[in-house]
C-alpha positions as CSV (number, residue, x, y, z in Angstrom):
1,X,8.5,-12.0,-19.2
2,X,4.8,-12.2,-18.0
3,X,2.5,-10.2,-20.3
4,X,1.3,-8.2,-17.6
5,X,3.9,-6.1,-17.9
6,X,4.7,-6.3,-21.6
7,X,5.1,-2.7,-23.6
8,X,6.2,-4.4,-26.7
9,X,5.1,-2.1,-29.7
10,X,3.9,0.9,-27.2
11,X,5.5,4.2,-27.9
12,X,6.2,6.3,-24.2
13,X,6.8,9.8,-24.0
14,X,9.1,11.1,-21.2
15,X,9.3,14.3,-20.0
16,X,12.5,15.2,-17.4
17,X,13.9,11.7,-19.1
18,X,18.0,12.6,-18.4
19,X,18.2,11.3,-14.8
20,X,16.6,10.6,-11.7
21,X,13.1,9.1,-12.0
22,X,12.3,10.3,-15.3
23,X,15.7,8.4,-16.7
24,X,14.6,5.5,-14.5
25,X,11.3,5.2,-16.1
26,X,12.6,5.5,-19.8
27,X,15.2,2.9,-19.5
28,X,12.8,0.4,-17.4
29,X,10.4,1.1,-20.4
30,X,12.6,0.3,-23.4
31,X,14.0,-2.8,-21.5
32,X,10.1,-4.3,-21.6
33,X,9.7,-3.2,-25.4
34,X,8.4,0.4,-25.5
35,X,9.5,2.6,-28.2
36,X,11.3,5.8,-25.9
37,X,11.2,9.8,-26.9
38,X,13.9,11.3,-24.2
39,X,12.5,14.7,-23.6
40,X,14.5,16.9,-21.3
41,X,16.3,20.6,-21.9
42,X,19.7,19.8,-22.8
43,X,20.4,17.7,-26.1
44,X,23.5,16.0,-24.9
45,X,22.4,14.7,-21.1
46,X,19.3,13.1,-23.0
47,X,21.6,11.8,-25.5
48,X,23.2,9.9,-22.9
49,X,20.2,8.0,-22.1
50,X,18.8,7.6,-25.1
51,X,22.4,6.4,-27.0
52,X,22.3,4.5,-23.7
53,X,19.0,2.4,-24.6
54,X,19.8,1.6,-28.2
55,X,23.0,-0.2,-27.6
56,X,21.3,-2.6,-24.7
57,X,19.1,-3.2,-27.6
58,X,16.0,-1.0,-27.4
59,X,14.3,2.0,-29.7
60,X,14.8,5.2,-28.5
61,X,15.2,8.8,-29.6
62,X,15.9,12.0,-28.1
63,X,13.5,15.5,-28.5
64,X,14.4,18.5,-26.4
65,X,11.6,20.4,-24.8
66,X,11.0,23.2,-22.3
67,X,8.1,22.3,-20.8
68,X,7.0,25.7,-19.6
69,X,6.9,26.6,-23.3
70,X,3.6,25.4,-25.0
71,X,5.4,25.3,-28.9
72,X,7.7,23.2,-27.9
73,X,5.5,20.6,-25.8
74,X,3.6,20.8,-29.2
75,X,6.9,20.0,-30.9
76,X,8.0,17.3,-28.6
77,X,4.0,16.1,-29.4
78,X,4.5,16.1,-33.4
79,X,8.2,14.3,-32.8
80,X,6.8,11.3,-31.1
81,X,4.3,11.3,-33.7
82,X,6.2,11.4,-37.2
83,X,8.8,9.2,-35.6
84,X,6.6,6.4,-34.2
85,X,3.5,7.0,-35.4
86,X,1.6,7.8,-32.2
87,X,1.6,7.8,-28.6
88,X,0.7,5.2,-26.0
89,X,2.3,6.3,-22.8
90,X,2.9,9.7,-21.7
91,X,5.0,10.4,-18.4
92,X,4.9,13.6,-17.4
93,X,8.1,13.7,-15.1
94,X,9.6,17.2,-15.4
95,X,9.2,19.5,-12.6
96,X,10.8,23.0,-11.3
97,X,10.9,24.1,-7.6
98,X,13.3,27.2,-8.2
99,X,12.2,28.0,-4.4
100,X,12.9,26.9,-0.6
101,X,11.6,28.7,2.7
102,X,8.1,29.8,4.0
103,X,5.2,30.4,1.7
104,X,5.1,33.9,2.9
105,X,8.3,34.6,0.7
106,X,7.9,33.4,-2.2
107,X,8.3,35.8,-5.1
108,X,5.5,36.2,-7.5
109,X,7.7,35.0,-10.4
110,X,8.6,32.0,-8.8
111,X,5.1,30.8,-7.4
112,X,4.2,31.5,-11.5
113,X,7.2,29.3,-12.8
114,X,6.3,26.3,-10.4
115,X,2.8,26.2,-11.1
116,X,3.1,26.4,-14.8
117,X,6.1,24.3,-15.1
118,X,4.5,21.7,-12.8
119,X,0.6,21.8,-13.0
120,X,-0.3,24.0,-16.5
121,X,2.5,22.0,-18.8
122,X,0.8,18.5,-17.9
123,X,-2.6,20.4,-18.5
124,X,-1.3,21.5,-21.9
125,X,0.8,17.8,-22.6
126,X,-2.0,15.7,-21.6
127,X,-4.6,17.8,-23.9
128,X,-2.3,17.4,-26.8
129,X,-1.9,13.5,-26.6
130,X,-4.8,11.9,-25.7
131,X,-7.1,12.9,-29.0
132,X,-4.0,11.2,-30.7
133,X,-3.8,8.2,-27.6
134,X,-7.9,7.7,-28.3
135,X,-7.6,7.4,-31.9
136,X,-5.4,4.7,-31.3
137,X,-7.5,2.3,-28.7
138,X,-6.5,4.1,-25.4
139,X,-3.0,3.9,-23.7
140,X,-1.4,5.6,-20.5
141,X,-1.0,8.8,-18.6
142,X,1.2,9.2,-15.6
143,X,1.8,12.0,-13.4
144,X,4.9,12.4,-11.3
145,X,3.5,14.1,-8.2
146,X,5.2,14.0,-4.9
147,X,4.2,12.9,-1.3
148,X,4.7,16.4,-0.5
149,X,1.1,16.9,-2.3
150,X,-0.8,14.7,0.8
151,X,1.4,16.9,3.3
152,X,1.7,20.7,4.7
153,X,5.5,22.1,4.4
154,X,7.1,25.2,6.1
155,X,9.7,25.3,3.2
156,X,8.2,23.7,-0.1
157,X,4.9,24.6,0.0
158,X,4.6,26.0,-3.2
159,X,6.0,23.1,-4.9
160,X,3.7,21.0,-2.5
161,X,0.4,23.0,-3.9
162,X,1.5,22.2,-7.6
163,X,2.1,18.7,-6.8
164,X,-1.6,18.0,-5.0
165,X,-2.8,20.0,-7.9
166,X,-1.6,17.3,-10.0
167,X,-3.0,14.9,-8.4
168,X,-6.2,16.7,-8.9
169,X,-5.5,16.8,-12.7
170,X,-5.1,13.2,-13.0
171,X,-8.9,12.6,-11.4
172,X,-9.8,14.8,-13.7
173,X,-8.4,13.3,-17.1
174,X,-9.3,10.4,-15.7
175,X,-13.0,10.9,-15.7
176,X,-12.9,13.0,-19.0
177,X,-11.0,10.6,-20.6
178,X,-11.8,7.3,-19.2
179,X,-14.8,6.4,-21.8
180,X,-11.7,6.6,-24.3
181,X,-9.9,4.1,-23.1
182,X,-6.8,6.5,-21.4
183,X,-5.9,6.1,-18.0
184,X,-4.2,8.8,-16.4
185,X,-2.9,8.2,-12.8
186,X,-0.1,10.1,-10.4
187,X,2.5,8.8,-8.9
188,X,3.7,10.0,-5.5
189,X,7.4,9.6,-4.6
190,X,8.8,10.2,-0.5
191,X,12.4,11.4,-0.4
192,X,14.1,9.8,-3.7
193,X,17.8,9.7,-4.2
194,X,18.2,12.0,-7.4
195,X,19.8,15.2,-8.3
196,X,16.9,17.0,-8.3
197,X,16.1,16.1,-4.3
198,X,20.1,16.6,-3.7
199,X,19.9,19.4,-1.3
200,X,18.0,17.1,1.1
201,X,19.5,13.7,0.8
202,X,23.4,14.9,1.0
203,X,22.4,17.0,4.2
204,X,23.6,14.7,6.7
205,X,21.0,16.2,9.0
206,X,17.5,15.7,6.9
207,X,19.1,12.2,5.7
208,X,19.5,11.0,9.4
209,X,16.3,12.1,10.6
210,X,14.8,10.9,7.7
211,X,16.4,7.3,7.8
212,X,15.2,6.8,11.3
213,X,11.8,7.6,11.6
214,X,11.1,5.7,8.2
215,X,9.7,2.1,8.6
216,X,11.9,1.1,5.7
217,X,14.9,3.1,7.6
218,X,16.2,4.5,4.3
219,X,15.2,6.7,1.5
220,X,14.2,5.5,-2.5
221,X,15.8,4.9,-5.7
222,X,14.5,6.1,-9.0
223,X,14.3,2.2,-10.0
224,X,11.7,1.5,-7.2
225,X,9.4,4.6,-9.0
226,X,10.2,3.3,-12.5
227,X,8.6,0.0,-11.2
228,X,5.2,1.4,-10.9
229,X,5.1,2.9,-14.0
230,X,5.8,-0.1,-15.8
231,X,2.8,-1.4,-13.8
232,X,0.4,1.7,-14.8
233,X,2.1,1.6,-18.1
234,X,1.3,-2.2,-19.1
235,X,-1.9,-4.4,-19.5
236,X,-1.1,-4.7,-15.4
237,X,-2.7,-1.6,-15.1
238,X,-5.4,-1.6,-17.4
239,X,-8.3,-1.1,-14.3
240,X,-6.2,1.6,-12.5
241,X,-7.4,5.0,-13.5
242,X,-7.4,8.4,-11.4
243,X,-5.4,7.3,-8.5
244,X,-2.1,8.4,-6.4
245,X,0.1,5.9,-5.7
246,X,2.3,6.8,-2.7
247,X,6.0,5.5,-2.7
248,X,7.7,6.5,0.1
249,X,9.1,3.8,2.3
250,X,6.0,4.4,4.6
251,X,6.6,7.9,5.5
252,X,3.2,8.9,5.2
253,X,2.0,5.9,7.0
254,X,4.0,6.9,10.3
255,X,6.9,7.4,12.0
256,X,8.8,4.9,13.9
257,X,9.9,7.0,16.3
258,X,7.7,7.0,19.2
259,X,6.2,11.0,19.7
260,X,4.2,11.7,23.3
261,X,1.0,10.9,21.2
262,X,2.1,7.1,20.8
């Protein structure tokens, strides 16, 4: 295996690490040598992945955490730490969007739970890792953000907002951080076949629509995100800092489908 994308001896934290993207990312990691902490809500669904890892051969151990609770992001922090002795990678992956329809009605306690579930948890994760990350020579921060940060939305607007707001916090820990050594970078997915985007890909509908005016004519699986973390992750990445990298099978590049404009 090329170097470039070595993690041998690198210990990666995971948030949202049971499925979808986040479990993408953790297995992709351990299978090019990082150490894995599973992080997600439910003990046994990260047990899964992390039991998972170990018996193909890799390191890996599980830590429950609600992110939207700042103890336990502090717990999930000292975990990683007494168990591997640091942190090297942090993947903030975990995300809420408990609403879908127009801005206009979105209860207070729901635009509250998606901005400080998506936006102010990464604030608080990345601000407890990377004094530890410096101490150690530098290392990795990535941001799942979504394409629905670059783009207006009638119905997920809110979540849209948190996710450019990510983006915004990644420029900023880049520049704070950079003269430490810690990258910190956001990755933008399109339309991504996991449980979490369910309600869009199994309508028959959005996944038609969606299928044909992409100029890859399909939507994404969590392996083609986990591939770009392993690239932010690894020595391949070590001149990337404070960018969005936009996955999305060309969505945001255009539509196939000629309009009157074209």
């Amino acid at each position: 295996m090329s170097s470039l994308f070595d993690l041998s001896g690198k210990v990666a934290v995971i948030t949202g690490a049971s499925k979808g993207i986040g479990r993408a990312i953790a297995e992709r990691m351990a299978e090019h040598g990082a150490k894995v902490v599973v992080s997600s809500r439910k003990q046994d669904a990260c047990d899964v992945v992390t039991n998972g890892i170990i018996a193909r051969g890799g390191v890996a151990a599980t830590k429950t955490c609600n992110i939207g609770r700042k103890e336990e992001l502090q717990a999930l922090v000292d975990f990683a730490v007494a168990t591997y002795g640091g942190i090297d990678i942090l993947v903030c992956n975990a995300a809420v969007n408990p609403h879908y329809g127009p801005g206009s009605s979105v209860p207070d306690d729901a635009y509250d739970r998606v901005m400080n579930y998506n936006v102010r948890s990464n604030f608080w994760l990345c601000n407890m890792v990377f004094p530890g990350m410096a101490a150690r020579g530098g290392g990795s921060c990535i941001i799942i953000s979504s394409i629905g940060g670059l783009r207006g939305s009638v119905n997920l607007g809110i979540y849209a907002l948190s996710k450019a707001a990510d983006m915004q916090l990644a420029r900023n820990m880049a520049v704070e951080w950079g003269p430490k050594n810690i990258r910190t970078n956001c990755i933008a997915p399109g339309l991504i076949k996991t449980d979490f985007a369910k309600a869009l890909w199994e309508n028959p509908e959005v996944l038609k629509k969606r299928n044909k005016e992409s100029p890859l004519q399909r939507i994404g699986e969590p392996d083609e995100i986990a591939g770009a973390a392993i690239f932010l992750a690894g020595p391949s990445g070590s001149f990337t800092t404070g960018q969005t990298f936009v996955i999305d099978g060309g969505v945001t590049a255009g539509s196939v489908v000629p309009t009157e404009e074209d």
